[in-house]
N, C-alpha and C positions, 0 to 999 in steps of 0.2 A: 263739762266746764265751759264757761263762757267768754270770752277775755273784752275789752276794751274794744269799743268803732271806732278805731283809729286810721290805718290804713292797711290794714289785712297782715299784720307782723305778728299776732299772736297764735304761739304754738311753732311758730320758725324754727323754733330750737327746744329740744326738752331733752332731762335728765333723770332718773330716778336714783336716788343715795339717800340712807339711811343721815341728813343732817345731822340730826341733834341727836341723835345713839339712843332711841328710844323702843330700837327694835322695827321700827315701821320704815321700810320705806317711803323715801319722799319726792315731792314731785316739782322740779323745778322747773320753768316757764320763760322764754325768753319771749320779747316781743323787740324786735328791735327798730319799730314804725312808729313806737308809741309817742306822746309827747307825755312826758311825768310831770313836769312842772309849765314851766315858758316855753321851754327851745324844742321846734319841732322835730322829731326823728331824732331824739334825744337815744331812745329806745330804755327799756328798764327788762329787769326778772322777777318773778315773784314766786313764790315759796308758795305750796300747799304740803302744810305736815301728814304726814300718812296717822289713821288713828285704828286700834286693836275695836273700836266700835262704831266703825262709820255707819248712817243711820241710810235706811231702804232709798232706794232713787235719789242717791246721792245727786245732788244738782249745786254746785257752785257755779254762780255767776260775778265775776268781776269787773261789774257795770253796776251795782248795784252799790258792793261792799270791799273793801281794801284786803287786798292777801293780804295774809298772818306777816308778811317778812317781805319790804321791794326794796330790791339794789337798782340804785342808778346812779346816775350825775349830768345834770344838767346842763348840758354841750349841744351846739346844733349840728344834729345830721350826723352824732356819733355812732349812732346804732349802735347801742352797746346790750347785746344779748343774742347778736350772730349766732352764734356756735358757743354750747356749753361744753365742759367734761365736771367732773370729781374724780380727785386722788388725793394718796397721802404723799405731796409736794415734800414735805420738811420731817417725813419719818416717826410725827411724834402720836402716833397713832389714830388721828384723826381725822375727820376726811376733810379737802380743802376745794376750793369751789374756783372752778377757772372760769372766765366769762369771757369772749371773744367781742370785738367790735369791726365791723364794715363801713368806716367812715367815710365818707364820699370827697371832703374837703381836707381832711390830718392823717398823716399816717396811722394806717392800722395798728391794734396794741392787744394784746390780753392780757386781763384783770385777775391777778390768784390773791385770793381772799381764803387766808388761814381759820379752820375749822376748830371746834364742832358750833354750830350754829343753835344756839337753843332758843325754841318755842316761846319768841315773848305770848306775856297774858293777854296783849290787846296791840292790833295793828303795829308794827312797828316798820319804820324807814330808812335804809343803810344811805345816806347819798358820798359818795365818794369821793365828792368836792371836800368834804368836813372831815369824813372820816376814810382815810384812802385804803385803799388794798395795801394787803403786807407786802407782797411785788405786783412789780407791775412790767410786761415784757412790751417792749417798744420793737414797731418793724425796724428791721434792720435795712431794710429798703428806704423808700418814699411813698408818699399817698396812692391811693388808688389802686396798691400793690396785692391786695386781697386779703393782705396777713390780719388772723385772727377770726378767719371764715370758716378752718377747719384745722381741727388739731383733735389729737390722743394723749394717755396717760397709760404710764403703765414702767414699771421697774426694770430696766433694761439692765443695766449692768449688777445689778442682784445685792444693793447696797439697802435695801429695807425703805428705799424715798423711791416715790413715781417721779417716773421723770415725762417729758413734755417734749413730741415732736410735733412743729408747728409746719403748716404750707404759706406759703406764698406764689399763688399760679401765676397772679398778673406781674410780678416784678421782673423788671427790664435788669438785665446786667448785658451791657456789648450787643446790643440786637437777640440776647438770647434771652428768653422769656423762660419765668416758672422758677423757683428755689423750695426748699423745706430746711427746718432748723431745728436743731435737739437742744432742750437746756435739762441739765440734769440736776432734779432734785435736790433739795443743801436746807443744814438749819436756817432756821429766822434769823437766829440772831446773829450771825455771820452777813447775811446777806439779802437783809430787809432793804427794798429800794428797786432800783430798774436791776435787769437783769440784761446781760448780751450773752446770743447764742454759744452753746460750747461744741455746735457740729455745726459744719453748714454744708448742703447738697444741691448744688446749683446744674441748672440744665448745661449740656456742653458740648449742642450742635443747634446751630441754628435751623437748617432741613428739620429736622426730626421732631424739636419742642417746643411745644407752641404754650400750655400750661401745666407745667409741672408741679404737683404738690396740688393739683383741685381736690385730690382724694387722697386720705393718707390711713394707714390704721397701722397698732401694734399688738402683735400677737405671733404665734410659734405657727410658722406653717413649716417649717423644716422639722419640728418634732423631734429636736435637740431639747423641751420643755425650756429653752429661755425665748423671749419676745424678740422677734424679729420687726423692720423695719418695712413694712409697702408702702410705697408710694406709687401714685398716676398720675398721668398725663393721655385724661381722654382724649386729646388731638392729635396725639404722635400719628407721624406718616411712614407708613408703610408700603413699598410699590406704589406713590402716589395715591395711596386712599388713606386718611383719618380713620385708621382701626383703633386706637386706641395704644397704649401699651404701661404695663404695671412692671414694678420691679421693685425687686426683693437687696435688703442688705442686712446682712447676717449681723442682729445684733452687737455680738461680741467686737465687730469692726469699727463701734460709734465710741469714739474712746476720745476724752475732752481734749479739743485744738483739731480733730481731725477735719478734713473739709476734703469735698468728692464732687465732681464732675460726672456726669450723667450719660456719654454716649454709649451707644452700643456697647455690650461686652462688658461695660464696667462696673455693673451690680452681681452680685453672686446669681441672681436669676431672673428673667426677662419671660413676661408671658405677654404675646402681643396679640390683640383682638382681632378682629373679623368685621367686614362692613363699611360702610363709608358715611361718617358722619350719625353714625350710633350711639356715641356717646357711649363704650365699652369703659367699662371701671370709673363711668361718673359714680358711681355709688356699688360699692364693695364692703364685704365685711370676712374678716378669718375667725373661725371658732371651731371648737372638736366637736363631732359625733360622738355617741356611746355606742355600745354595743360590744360583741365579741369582738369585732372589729374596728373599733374605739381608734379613730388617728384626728387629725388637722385635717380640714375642709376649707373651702376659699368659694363666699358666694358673691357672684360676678353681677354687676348689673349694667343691661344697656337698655337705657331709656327710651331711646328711640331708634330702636331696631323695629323691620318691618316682620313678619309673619305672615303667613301664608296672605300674600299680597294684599296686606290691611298694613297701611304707613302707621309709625312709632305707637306699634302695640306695645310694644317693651317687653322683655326678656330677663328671665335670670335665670344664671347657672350657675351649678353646684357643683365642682369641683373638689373629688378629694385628693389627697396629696400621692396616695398611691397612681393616681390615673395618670399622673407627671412627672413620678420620681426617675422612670427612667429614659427618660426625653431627652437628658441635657440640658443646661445652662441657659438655653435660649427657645423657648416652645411659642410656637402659634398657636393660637386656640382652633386654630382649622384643623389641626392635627391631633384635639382632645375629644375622647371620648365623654362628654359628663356625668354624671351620676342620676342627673336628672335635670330638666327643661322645664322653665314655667313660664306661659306667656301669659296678655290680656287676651281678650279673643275680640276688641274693637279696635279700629284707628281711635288713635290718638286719646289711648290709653296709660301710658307712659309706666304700667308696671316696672318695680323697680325702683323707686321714686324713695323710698327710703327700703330699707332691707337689715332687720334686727331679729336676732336667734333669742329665744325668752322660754322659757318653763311656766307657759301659762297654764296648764293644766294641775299642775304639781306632780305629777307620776314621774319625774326624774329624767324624762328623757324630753331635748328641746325642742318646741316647736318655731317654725319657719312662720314671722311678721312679715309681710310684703305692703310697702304703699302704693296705688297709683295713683298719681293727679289730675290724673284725664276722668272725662265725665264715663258714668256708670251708662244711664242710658239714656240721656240727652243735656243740652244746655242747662235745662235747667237743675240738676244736679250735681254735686261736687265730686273730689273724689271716694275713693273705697281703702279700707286696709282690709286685708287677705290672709286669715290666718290658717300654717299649715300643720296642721297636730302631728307631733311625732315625728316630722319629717326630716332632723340631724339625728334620726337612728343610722346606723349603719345598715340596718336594711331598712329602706324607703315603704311605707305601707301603700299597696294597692289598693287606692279609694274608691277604682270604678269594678273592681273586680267582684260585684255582687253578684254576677251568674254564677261564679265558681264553687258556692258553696251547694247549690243545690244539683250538681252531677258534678263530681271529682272522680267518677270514670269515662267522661265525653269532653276532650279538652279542644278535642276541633269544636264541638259543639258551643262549649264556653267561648273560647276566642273568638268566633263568630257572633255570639251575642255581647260581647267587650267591645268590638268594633261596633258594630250597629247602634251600641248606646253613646258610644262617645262621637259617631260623626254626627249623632241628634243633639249630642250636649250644647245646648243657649246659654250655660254660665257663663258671665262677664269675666271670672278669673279660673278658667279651667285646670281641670285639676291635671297633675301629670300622668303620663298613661304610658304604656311599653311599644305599642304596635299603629298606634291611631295616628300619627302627625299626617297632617294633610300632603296629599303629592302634587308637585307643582315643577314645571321648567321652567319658572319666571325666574332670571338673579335677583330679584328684586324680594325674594323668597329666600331662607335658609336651604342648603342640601348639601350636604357632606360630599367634601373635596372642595367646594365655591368658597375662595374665599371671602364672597360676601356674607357670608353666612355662617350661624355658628355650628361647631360641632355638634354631631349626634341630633340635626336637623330633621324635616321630612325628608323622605331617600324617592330617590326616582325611582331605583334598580332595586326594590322590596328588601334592600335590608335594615334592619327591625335592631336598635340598640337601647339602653334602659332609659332614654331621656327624651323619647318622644312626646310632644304633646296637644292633647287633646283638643285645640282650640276650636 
């Protein structure tokens, strides 16, 4: 797919939901650079319908020829197609289509635009000036506040409607920066028109919050099966270093009118990152593994963590919920084992860059999407997506373990030929390995106990955990 020469906005955001209930997934496209009509950085989305007979080397280009379906409204600098979701907002069983904007000059807002969206027979134009969204969520802030850059969907309080928790990292309240806001799903026709939050979670230490709500998701990582709340603030400080820090609030606590302060202690659980200026839970995702041992997972991204002394290779970890449950209420990631480690194995690789669990294969069990934005291997190329088969089984497949099958009575033997292939491995996104992480005394390097570093790093002291990796 091709999008528009505009100013590099297309693909900033995407979505796949079944629009128009045709059985196909569908692929929704934010560009939020674009100019649609007059007003530059107006930004638009466009609709490509999934079809049961897409033809061989599918190639759309939208430089040539109009997507089937583009929302916009012509505003300058509204950038409206930031951040997408789909849910069903108003419970009536169809999906509904939220669109986020990054406005430089108005306050941020998201666009829910009530579903199902059918397949016009020829080009068609949503402009929002004419025909507006069913709601429309206005920052509760002021401009420039970030609202509408990131947000989830998903059924919190178990009333059959997705409800919608929104971030706001830049918004000022009192010198204290960062807020996130829940509105809970309601019929149309009750409450067509602007909406105001029915949670609000405001930062409530200044030391500590610098942006609250960059990153947010909903999903069960307590495995209680209802949706929990995480939120981040990739610049939380920790002993004066920008580790990061995520926190959990237990669904069942977001209950309309309620409003929550953020310090220390005050979320049901607090996991705080490693490193300085790594950007720990810019980019996160919580989903379940399968297997015998089928639970909740939490995959952690830091973009710009260093690796065996290569600056912002970026990092992700895989954290399942067993590895934390008995830690307490407040764990540092220096003190987690993870399940598994995956770096770039260049600078300024930025693995991690996006991070989405998908069943591309179709065999039932998910496989691990990783983006990086950093170049493969040089200037002149862009970035890589990374994909990893199989890899939210509950047992992790050993990708480099190809000696092992030919002598499964000589395991010194194999291990030795496992090492010697992965310190040869040149993959730009190496695969994860048990025993191979590079050894180094540099802090500037991961190694278990530093807390610049994440858990289950290279070790100095040869001990060997399941998330080494191979870079």
């Amino acid at each position: 797919m091709i999008g528009p020469p505009y100013c590099g906005g297309f693909g900033g955001s995407l979505a796949l939901a079944d629009l128009n209930e045709d059985g196909c997934d569908d692929l929704i496209v934010g560009d939020f650079l674009s100019q649609p009509a007059t007003q530059i950085w107006a930004g638009e989305v466009g609709v490509l319908y999934g079809r049961t007979d897409p033809p061989a080397n599918w190639v759309v280009d939208w430089r040539v020829e109009s997507p089937p379906l583009r929302i916009y409204e012509d505003v300058y600098y509204l950038q409206l197609g930031a951040a997408l979701g789909v849910g069903d907002f108003d419970g009536d069983g169809h999906p509904d289509l939220a669109i986020g904007t990054d406005s430089y000059l108005d306050p941020g807002a998201i666009y829910l635009l009530r579903g199902p969206f059918p397949a016009p027979a020829s080009p068609a134009v949503r402009d929002l000036a004419t025909e507006p969204a069913e709601w429309l969520l206005p920052t509760p802030g002021g401009a420039m506040d970030g609202f509408g850059t990131t947000f989830a969907l998903a059924d919190l309080d178990g009333d059959g409607r997705d409800d919608l928790a929104a971030g706001a990292p830049d918004q000022t309240n009192d010198d204290l920066q960062g807020a996130t806001y829940v509105y809970f799903g309601r019929a149309l026709a009750a409450t067509a028109g602007n909406l105001s939050p029915d949670v609000s979670i405001l930062s409530g230490d200044a030391d500590r919050f610098v942006r609250l709500g960059a990153s947010l998701a909903l999903g069960d990582y307590t495995g209680d099966g209802l949706p929990d709340l995480l939120v981040a603030d990739p610049f939380f400080v920790h002993e004066e270093k920008h580790t990061g820090r995520l926190f959990l609030l237990d669904g069942t606590r977001l209950e309309p009118g309620a409003s929550f302060a953020l310090p220390q202690g005050a979320a049901d659980w607090t996991l705080t990152g490693v490193g300085d200026w790594w950007y720990v839970f810019d980019r996160f995702a919580v989903t379940h593994t399968v297997g015998a041992a089928a639970g909740p997972t939490l995959l952690v991204g830091a973009t710009k963590a260093t690796w065996d002394e290569m600056r912002y290779t970026g990092v992700v970890l895989r954290v399942d919920r067993d590895r934390v449950a008995d830690l307490g209420p407040d764990v540092l990631l220096a003190d987690v084992e993870p399940n598994a480690i995956y770096c770039g194995a260049r600078a300024y690789f930025y693995l991690g860059n996006s991070i989405t669990p998908a069943d591309l294969t179709g065999n039932g069990i998910p496989d691990l999407v990783l983006g990086a934005s950093g170049s493969l291997t040089g200037d002149d190329l862009g970035g890589v997506v990374a994909v990893y088969p199989d890899h939210l089984n509950d047992v992790i497949p050993d990708d480099d373990d190809d000696d092992d099958d030919d002598d499964d009575d000589d395991d010194d033997n194999d291990n030795d030929n496992d090492d010697n292939d992965n310190n040869d491995n040149d993959n730009d996104t190496a695969p994860i390995d048990d025993d191979t992480a590079p050894e180094t005394d540099d802090d500037s390097a991961p190694a278990p106990g530093d807390d610049d570093s994440p858990a289950g790093g290279p070790s100095d002291d040869g001990d060997d955990d399941e998330g080494g990796c191979g870079c």
